[in-house]
C-alpha positions as CSV (number, residue, x, y, z in Angstrom):
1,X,234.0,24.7,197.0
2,X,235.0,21.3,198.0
3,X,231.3,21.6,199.8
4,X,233.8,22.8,202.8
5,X,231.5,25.5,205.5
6,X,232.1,29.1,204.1
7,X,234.0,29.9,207.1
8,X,236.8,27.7,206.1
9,X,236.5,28.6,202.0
10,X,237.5,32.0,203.5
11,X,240.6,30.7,205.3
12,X,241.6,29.1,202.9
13,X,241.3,32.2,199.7
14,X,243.3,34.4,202.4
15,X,246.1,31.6,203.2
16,X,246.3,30.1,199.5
17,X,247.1,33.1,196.9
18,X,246.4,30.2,194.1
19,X,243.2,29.5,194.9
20,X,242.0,32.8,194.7
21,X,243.5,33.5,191.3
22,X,242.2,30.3,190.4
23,X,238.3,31.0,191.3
24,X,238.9,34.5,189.7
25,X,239.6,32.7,186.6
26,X,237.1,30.3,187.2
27,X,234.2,33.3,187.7
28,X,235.8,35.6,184.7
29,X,235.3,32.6,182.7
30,X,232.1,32.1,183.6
31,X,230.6,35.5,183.1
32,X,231.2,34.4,179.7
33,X,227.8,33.1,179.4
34,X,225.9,36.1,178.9
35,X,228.0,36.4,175.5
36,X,225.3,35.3,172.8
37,X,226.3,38.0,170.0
38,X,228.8,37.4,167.4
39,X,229.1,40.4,166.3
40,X,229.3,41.9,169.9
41,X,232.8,44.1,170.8
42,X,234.7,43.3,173.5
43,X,234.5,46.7,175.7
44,X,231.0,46.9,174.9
45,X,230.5,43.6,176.5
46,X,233.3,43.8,179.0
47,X,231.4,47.2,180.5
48,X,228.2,45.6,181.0
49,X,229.4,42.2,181.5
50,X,227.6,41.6,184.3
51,X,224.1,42.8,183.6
52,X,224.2,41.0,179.9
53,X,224.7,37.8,182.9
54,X,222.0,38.3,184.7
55,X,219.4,39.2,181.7
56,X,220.4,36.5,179.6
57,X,219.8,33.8,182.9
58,X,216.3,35.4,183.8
59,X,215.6,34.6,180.5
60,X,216.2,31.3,181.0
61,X,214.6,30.7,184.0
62,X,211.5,32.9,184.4
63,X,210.7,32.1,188.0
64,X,214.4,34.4,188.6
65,X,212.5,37.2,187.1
66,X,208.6,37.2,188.8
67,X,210.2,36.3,191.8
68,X,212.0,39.8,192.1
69,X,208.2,40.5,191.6
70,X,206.6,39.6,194.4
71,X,204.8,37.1,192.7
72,X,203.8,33.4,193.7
73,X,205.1,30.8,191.4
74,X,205.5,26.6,192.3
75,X,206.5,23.5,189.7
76,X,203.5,21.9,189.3
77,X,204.4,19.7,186.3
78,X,207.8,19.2,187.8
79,X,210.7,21.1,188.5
80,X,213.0,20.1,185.7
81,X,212.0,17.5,183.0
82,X,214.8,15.2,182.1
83,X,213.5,14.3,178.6
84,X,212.6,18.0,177.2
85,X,215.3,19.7,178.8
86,X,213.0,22.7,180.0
87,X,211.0,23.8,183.5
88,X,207.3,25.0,183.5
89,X,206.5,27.5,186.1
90,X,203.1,28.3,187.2
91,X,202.3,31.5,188.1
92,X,199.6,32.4,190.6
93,X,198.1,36.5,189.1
94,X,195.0,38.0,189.4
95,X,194.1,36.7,186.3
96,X,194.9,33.0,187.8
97,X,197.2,30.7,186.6
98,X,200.2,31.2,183.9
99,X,202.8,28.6,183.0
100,X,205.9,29.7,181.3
101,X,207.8,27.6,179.8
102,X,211.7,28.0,180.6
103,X,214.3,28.1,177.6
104,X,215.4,24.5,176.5
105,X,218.8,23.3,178.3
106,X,220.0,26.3,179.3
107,X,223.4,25.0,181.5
108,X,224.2,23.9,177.5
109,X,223.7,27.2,176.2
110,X,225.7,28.8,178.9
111,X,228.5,27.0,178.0
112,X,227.3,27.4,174.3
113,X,227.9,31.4,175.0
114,X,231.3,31.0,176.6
115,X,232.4,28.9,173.6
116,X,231.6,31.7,171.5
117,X,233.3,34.1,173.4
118,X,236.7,32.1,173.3
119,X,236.3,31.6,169.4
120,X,235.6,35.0,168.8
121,X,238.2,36.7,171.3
122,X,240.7,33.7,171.6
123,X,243.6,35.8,172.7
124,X,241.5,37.9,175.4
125,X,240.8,34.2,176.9
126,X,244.5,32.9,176.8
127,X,245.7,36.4,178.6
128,X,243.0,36.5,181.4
129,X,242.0,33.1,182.6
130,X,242.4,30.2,179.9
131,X,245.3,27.8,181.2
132,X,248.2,27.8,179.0
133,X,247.9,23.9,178.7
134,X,245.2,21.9,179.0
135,X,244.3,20.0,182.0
136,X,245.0,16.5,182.2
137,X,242.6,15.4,184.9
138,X,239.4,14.0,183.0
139,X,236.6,13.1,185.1
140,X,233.6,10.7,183.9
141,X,230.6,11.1,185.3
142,X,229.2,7.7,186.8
143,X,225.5,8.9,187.5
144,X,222.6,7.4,186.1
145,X,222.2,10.7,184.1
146,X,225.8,10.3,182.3
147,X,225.4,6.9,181.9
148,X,222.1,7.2,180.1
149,X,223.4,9.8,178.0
150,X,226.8,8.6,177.1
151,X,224.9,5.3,176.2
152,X,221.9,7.4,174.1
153,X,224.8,9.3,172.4
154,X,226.6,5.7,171.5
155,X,223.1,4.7,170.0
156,X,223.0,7.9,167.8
157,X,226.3,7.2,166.8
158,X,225.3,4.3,165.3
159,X,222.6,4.9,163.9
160,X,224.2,7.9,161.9
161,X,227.0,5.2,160.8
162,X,224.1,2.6,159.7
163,X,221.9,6.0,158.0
164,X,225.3,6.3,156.2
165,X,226.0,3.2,155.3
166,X,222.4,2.8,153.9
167,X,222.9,6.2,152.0
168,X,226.4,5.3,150.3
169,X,224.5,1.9,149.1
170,X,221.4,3.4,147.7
171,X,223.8,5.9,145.9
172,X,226.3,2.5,144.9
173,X,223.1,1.0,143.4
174,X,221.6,4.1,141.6
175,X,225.0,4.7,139.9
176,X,225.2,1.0,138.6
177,X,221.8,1.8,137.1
178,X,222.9,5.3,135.3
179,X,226.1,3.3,134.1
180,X,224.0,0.6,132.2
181,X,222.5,3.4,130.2
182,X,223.8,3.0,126.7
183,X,223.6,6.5,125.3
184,X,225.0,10.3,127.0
185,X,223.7,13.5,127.5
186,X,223.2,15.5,123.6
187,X,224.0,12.3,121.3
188,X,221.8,12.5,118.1
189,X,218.9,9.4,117.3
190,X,217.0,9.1,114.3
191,X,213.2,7.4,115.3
192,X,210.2,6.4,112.5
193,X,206.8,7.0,113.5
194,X,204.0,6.0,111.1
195,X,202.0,9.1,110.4
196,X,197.8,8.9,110.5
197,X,198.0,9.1,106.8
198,X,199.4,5.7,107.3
199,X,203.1,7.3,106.1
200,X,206.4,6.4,107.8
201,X,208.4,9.6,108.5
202,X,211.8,9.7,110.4
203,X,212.6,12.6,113.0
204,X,216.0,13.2,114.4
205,X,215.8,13.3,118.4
206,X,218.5,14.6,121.0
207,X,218.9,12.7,124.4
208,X,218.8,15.7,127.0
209,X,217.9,13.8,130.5
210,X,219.1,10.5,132.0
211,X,217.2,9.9,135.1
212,X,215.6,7.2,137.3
213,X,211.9,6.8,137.4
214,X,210.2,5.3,140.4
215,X,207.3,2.7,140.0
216,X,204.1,4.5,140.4
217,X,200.1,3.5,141.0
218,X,197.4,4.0,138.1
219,X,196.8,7.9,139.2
220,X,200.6,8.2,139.0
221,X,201.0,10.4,142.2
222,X,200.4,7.0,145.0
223,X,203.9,5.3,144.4
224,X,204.4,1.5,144.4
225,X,207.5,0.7,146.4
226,X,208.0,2.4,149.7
227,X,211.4,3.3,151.1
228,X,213.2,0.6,152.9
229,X,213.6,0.6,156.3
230,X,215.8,-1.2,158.8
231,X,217.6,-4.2,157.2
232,X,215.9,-3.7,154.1
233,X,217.9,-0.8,153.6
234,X,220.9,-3.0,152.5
235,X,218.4,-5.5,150.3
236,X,219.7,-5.1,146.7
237,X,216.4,-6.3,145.4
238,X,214.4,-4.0,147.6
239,X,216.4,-0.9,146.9
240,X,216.1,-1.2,142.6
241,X,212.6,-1.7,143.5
242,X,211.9,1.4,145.0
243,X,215.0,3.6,143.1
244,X,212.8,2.2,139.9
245,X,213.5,2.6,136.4
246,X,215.9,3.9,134.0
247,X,214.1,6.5,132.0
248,X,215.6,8.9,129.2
249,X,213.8,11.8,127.4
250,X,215.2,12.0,124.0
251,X,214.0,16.2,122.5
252,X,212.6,15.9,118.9
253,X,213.4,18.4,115.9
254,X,209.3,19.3,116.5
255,X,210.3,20.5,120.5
256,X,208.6,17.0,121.1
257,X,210.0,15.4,124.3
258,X,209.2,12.0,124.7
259,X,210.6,9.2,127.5
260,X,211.7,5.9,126.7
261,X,213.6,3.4,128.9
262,X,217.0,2.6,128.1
263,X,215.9,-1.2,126.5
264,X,213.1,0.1,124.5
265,X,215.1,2.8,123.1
266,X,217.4,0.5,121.4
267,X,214.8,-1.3,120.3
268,X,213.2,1.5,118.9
269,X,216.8,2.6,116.8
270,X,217.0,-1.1,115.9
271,X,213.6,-1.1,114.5
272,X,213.9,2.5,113.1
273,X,217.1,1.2,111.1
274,X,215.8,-1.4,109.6
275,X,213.1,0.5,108.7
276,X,215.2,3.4,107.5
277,X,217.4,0.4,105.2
278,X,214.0,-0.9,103.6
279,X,212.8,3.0,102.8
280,X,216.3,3.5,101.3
281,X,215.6,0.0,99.5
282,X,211.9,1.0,98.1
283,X,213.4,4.4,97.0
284,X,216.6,2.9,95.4
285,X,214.1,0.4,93.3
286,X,211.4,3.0,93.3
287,X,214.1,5.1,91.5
288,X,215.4,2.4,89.2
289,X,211.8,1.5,88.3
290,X,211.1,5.3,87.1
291,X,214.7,5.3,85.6
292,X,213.9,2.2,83.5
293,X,210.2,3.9,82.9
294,X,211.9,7.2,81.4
295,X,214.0,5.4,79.1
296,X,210.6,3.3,77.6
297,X,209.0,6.4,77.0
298,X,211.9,7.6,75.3
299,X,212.6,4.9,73.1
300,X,209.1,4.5,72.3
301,X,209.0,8.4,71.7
302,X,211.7,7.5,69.3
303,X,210.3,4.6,67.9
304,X,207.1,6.7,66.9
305,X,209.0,9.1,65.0
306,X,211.4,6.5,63.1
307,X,208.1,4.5,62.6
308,X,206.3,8.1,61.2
309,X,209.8,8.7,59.1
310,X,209.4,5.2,57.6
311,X,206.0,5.8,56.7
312,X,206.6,8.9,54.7
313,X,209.7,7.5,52.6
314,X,207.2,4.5,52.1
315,X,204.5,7.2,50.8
316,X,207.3,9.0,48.7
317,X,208.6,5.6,47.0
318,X,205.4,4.9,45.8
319,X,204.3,8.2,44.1
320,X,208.1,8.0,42.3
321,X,207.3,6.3,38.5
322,X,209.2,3.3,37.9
323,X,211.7,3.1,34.9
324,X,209.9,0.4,33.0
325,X,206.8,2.7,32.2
C-alpha cells in the first residue's frame, strides 16, 4: 500500500478505521476471481471461497503448484512473454526437463471472474463492497506497455471500421446487381427448344433462384477473380469482378433446371415469342389451308354425284321414243 514499510501500513489500518474497511472491500472483491461458474450458488462459493482462489490461480501459474512440491523449476524461455500473454516453466524431474505452459493472460481472466460474479450476484456486490457511486479518479497508464496497447487497440479499431466499411459496400454493390434482375422468384416463362427430330416444342419454366455467380477457371473449382484486398476493397470495378455474374435457374415442367443470365434470358423469351407468333402463324394458315382443302373435296364430292345424276337423266332421255315416230 502506497509502497509505505509494513510497519507503518499497520499504524496506519489501526489509526484510520477507513482504510481498513476500504482494503476489506478491496480483498472481498478480489476473492472474486476464483468465480468461473455461472451456474455456481452463492453459499456454495462463499464457503469455499478461498480454496476455489487458490486452485483457480495454481492453475494459472504452474510453478505455484510444483513449487509446494519440492521441485526445481526456472524461466528458461523467459519469465513472461509480452506478445502471447503466457509463461513457460521448466521443470527439472527425474525424467528431465518439462515445460508447462501457463494459462494465457491470466490477470485478464481474474478480473474476467470477478466480472462474472458482479453480473450474476449484482446485489450481493452493491451490499458488501461495491461503492455506491462510481469513482471519479481515472488514471491512464503512461508506460510503454499502455501506450503500445492503447495504440494497437486504436489500430484494431480501425481496421474493424475499414472491414465494415468494405463489407456494407460489397453488400451495396451485390444488391444493385440482384435489383437489375428483370424477373422474381415463381414468375411463369414459356422457352422453345428445337427437338433432335428437328421439331420446335415450347415448355413452360418457373424462375426459383436469383443468385450471383462468380467467374470461374476451365475446371470450374480454380476461381478467376480473387477477393480484394486493401484499397481495392472499395474499387467498384474490382468488386463486380469478383462478386461475378447474375445467374437465374428457371425449373422446367420436365423437373429440368437450367441457368441462364438475366440478358440472355430475355433474349431467349424474345426469341421464344417470336417464335411462338410464327408457330401460331403456320398453324393459323396450316388450318385455313386444310379448311379450304375440306371444302374442295366436298364440292368435288358433290360435283361427282351431280355429274353421275346428269349422266343417268342423259341415259333416260334417250331410251324415251320421241313423238314424231
Amino acid at each position: 500500500m502506497f509502497n509505505l514499510p509494513s510497519e507503518l501500513v499497520q499504524h496506519i489500518f489501526e489509526f484510520c478505521i477507513d482504510k481498513r474497511l476500504s482494503w476489506n472491500k478491496l480483498n472481498q472483491q478480489f476473492l472474486k476471481g476464483g468465480f468461473n461458474r455461472k451456474n455456481l450458488k452463492l453459499n456454495k462459493y462463499l464457503e469455499k471461497e478461498q480454496w476455489c482462489c487458490k486452485r483457480s490461480w495454481e492453475a494459472a501459474r504452474p510453478e505455484l503448484y510444483w513449487c509446494k512440491r519440492n521441485i526445481n523449476f526456472d524461466y528458461r524461455h523467459g519469465e513472461w512473454s509480452i506478445k502471447k500473454k503466457m509463461a513457460v516453466v521448466t521443470l527439472t524431474t527425474r525424467r528431465g526437463l518439462r515445460n508447462i505452459w501457463s494459462a494465457k493472460d491470466p490477470v485478464s481472466r481474474w478480473f474476467k471472474n470477478i466480472k462474472k460474479f458482479e453480473t450474476s450476484y449484482p446485489e450481493y456486490a452493491k451490499e458488501t463492497y461495491l461503492p455506491n457511486s462510481p469513482s471519479p479518479i481515472k488514471t491512464k497508464g503512461v508506460s510503454k506497455f499502455y501506450v503500445d496497447l492503447r495504440a494497437s487497440n486504436k489500430k484494431k479499431k480501425k481496421k474493424e471500421k475499414e472491414n465494415e466499411a468494405a463489407s456494407l459496400f460489397m453488400e451495396e454493390r451485390k444488391q444493385l446487381k440482384l435489383d437489375k434482375c428483370s424477373f422474381k422468384k415463381m414468375q411463369m416463362v414459356l422457352l422453345s427448344f428445337t427437338m433432335p427430330s428437328g421439331k420446335l416444342k415450347f415448355y413452360k419454366g418457373w424462375v426459383r433462384r436469383i443468385y450471383l455467380h462468380q467467374h470461374r477457371g476451365g475446371n470450374g473449382y480454380r476461381k478467376i477473380f480473387s477477393a480484394p484486398r486493401g484499397k481495392n476493397r472499395f474499387d467498384a470495378l474490382k468488386i463486380d469482378n469478383y462478386i461475378g455474374e447474375l445467374r437465374i435457374t428457371i425449373i422446367f415442367e420436365d423437373t429440368e433446371a437450367r441457368h441462364y443470365t438475366n440478358h440472355k434470358l430475355i433474349e431467349r423469351i424474345q426469341t421464344s415469342a417470336k417464335e411462338l407468333i410464327a408457330k401460331e402463324k403456320r398453324e393459323e394458315v396450316n388450318r385455313q389451308i386444310l379448311k379450304e382443302e375440306e371444302e374442295k373435296a366436298k364440292i368435288q364430292k358433290d360435283l361427282a354425284i351431280l355429274t353421275e345424276r346428269l349422266s343417268k337423266i342423259n341415259e333416260s332421255l334417250q331410251r324415251i321414243p320421241s313423238c314424231g315416230n
